[in-house]
C-alpha positions as CSV (number, residue, x, y, z in Angstrom):
1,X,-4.1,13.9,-52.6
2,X,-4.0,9.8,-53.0
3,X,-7.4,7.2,-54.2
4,X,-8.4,5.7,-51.7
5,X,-9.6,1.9,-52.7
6,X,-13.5,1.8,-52.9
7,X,-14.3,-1.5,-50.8
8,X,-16.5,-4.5,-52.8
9,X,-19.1,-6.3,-51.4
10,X,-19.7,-8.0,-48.7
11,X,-16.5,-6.6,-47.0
12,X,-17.6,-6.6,-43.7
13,X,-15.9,-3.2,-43.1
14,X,-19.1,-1.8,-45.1
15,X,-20.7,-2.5,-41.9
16,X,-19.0,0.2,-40.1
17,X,-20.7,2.9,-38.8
18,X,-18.9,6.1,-39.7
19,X,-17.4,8.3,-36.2
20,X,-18.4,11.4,-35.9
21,X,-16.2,14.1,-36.9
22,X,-15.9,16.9,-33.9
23,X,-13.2,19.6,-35.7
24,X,-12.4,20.1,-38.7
25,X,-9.1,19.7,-39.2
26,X,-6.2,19.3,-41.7
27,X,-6.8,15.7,-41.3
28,X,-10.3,15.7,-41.6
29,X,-9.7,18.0,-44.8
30,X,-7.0,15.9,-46.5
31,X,-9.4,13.0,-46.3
32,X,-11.9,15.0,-47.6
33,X,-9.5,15.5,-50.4
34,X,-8.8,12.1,-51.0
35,X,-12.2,11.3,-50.7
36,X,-13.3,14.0,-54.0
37,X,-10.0,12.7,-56.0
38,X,-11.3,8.8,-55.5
39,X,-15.0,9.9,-56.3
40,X,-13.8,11.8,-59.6
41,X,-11.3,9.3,-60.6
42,X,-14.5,6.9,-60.3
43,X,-16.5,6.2,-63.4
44,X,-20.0,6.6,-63.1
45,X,-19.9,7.9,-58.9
46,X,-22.5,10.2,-58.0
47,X,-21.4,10.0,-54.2
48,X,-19.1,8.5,-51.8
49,X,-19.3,7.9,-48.1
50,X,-16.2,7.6,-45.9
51,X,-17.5,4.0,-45.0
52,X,-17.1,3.1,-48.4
53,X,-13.4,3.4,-48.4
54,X,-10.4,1.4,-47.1
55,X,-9.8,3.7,-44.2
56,X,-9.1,3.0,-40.6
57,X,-11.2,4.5,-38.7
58,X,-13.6,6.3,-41.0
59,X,-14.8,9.8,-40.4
60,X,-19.2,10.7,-40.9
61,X,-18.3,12.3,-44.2
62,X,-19.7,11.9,-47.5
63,X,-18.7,13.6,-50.9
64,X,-21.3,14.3,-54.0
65,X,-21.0,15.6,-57.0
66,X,-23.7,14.1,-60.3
67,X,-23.6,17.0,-61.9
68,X,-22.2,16.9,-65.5
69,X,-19.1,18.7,-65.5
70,X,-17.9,17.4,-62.2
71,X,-17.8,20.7,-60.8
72,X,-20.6,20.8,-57.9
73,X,-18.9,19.5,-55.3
74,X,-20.5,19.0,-52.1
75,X,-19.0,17.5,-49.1
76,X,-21.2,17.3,-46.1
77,X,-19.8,16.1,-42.6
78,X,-22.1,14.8,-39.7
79,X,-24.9,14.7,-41.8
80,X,-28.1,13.7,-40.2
81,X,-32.2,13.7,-42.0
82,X,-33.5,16.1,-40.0
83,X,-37.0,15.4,-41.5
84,X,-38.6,13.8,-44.5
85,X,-41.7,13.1,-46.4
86,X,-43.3,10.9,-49.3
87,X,-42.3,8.3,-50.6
88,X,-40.5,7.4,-54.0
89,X,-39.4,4.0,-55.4
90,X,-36.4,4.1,-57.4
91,X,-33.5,1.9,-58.9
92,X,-30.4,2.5,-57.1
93,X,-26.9,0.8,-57.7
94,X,-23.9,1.6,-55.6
95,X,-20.2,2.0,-56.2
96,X,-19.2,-0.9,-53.8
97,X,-21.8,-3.3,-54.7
98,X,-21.0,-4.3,-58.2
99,X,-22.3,-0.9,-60.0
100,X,-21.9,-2.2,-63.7
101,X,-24.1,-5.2,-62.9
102,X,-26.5,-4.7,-60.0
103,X,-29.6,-2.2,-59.4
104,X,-32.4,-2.5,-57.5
105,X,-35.9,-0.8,-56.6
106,X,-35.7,0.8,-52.8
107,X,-38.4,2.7,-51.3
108,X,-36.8,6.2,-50.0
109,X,-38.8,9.5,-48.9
110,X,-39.4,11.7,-51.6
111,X,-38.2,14.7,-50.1
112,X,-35.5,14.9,-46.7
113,X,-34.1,18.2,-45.1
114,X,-30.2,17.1,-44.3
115,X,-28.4,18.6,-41.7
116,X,-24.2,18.9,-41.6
117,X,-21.1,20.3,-41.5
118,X,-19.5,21.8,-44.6
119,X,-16.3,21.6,-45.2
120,X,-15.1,24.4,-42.9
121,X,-17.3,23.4,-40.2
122,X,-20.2,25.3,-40.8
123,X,-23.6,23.8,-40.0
124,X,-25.6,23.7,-43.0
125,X,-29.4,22.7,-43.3
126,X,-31.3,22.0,-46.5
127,X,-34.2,20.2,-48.3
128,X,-33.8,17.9,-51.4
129,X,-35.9,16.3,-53.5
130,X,-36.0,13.5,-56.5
131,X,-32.5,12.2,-56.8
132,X,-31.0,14.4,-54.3
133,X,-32.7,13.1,-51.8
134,X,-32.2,9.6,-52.5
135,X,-28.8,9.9,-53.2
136,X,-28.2,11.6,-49.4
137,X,-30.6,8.9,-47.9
138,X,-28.5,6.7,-49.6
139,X,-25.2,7.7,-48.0
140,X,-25.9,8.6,-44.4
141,X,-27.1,4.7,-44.9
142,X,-23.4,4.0,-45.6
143,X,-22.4,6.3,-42.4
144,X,-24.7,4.0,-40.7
145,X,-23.4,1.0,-41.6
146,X,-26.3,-0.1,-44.1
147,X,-25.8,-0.6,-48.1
148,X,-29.0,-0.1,-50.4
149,X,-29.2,-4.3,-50.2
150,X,-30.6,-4.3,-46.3
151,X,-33.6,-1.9,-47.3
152,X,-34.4,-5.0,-49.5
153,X,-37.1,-7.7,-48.7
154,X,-35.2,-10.7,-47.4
155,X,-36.3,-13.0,-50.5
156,X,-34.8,-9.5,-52.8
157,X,-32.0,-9.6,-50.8
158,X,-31.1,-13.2,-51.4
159,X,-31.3,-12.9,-55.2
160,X,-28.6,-10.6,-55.0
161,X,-26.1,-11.8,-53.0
162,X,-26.8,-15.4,-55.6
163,X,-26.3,-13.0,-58.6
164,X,-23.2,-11.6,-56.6
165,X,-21.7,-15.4,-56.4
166,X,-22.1,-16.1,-59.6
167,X,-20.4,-13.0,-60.6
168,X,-17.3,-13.7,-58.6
169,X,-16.7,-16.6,-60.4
């Protein structure tokens, strides 16, 4: 297993949008290693998607794990909202957009039912709610090409990216 180096903001490779995965192989699975050794050697990572990550031609996968003793892994591959419902507004921060610094409000459904592979190519389908499901919203974003910052209002948006320039300096 290897880290794989968590790309920073604005890297234009975040833009990628993740290639769907169509076997599950030893490939697929060693990334999916790499990808739970970065996330746990990561202070602070709830999740991770592929996009996030200094790979070549990332694969739609996305690794979480919040819970306390780092030992709820959940890797899902493919993963699409299949449906979802209300509405919540919550802070959010993300792991390649200055995490110790930046967090902002987005507006996310309340509640999404995901659909994916697991890990031996299974299709899975469930429903999550509160953080869950803003976490997942939050990385199939990533598989799309999308960080947290483009479900901002322009004017939010532009705040940011200032605060982001000042912080490189």
């Amino acid at each position: 297993m290897a880290k794989i180096r968590i790309l920073d903001y604005p890297d234009l490779k975040l833009k990628r949008v993740a290639k769907k995965v169509t076997v599950v192989d030893d490939e697929i699975k060693t990334i999916i290693a790499d990808m739970f050794e970065t996330h746990y050697a990561t202070e602070n990572c709830a999740a991770l998607a592929a996009t996030q990550l200094d790979l070549p031609n990332p694969p739609a996968i996305t690794v979480i794990d919040f819970s306390e003793q780092k030992n709820e892994p959940l890797c899902l591959i493919n993963p699409e909202i299949i449906h979802s419902e209300g509405e919540q507004l919550e802070y959010e921060g993300c792991m390649s957009v200055y995490p110790d610094h930046l967090h902002e409000r987005v507006k996310r459904a309340a509640c999404v039912t995901v659909k994916a592979l697991n890990e031996q190519g299974e299709t899975i389908e469930f429903t999550a709610e509160g953080f869950m499901a803003k976490c997942l919203q939050h990385e199939i974003d990533h598989l799309n090409g999308l960080t947290y910052l483009d479900r901002l209002s322009p004017l939010k948006r532009e705040r940011i990216v200032d605060k982001i320039r000042r912080l490189k300096k």
